[in-house]
C-alpha positions in Angstrom: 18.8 26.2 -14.8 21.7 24.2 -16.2 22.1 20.8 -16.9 24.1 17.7 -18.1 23.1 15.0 -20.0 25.1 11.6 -20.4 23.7 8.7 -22.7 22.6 11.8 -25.0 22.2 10.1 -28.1 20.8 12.2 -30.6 19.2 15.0 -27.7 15.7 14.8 -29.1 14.5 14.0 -25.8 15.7 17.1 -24.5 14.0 19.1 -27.7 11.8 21.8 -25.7 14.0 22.0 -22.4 15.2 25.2 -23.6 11.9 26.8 -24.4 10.7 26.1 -20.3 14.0 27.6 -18.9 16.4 24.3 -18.7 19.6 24.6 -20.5 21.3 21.4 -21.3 25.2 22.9 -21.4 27.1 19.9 -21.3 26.0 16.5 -22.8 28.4 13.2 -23.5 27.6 10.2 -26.1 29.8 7.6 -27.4 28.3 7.3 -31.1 30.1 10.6 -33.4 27.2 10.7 -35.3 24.7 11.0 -32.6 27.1 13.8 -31.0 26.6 15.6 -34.6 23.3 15.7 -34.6 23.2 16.7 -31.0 25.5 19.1 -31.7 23.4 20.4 -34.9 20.1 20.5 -32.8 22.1 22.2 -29.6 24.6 24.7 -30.7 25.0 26.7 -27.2 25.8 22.8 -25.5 29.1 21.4 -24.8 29.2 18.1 -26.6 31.9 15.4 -25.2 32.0 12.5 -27.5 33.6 9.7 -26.4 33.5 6.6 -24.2 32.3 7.6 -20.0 34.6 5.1 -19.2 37.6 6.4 -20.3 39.2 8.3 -17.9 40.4 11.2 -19.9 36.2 11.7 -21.1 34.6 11.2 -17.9 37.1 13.8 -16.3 36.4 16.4 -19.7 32.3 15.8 -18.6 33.2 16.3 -14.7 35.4 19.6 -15.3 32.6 21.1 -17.7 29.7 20.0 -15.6 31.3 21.8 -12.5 33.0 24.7 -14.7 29.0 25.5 -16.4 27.5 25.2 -12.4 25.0 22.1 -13.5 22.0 21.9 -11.0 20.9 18.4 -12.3 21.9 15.1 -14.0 20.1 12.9 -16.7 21.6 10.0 -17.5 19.9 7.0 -19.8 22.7 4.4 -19.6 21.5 2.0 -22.1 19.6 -1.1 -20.4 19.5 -3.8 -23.2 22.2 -6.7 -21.4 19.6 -6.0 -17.9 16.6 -6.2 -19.4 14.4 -8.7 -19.7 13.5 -8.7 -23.3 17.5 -8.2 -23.6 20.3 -11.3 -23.4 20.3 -11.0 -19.5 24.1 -11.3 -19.7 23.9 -9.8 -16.2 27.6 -10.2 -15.2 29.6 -9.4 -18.7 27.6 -7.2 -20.2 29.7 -4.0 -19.9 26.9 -1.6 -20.2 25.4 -2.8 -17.3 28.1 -1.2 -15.0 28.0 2.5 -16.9 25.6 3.2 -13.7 28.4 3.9 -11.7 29.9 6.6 -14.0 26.7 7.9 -13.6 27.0 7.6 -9.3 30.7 9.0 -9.6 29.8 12.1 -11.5 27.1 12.5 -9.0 29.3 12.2 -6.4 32.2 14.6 -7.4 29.3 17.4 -8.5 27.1 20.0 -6.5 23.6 19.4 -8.1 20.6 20.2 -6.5 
């Protein structure tokens, strides 16, 4: 069954995915050197590096998720300006909206 992850960092969550039949195919992180290492650990995965809320990125993650026929989402939007050990800077904290990238790409794919 394939996947998409966004918020990938480094992929280590996904390690053993592959092993029980999930292939992660398309993954998107800001940070180059986490999409490396991703990239290192991954080699059959289409990394997209870049920022979700650029519209050029999130279209490159939406064409590849549909193009590799993605059955399900993860997405680990970082929570730090929502959470309560956090700032609580509920209302400029940018991060706290990267939700709704999450919703759109939801929205404009098939998964299961």
């Amino acid at each position: 069954m394939n996947g998409v992850s966004l918020f990938s960092s480094a992929g280590i969550a996904e390690t053993y995915f592959k092993k029980n039949g999930i292939d992660i195919v398309v993954a998107s992180e800001i940070k180059k050197n986490r999409c490396e290492l991703y990239s290192y650990l991954n080699e059959d995965c289409n990394m997209i590096c870049g920022d979700i809320t650029n519209t050029h990125v999130f279209e490159m993650v939406k064409t590849e998720t549909l193009k590799k026929n993605c059955k399900f989402l993860i997405a680990t939007p970082p929570c730090q300006g929502m959470s309560t050990l956090g700032k609580k800077e509920y209302e400029i904290d940018k991060r706290n909206y990267l939700i709704f990238y999450v919703l759109d790409l939801i929205d404009s794919c098939d998964f299961d």
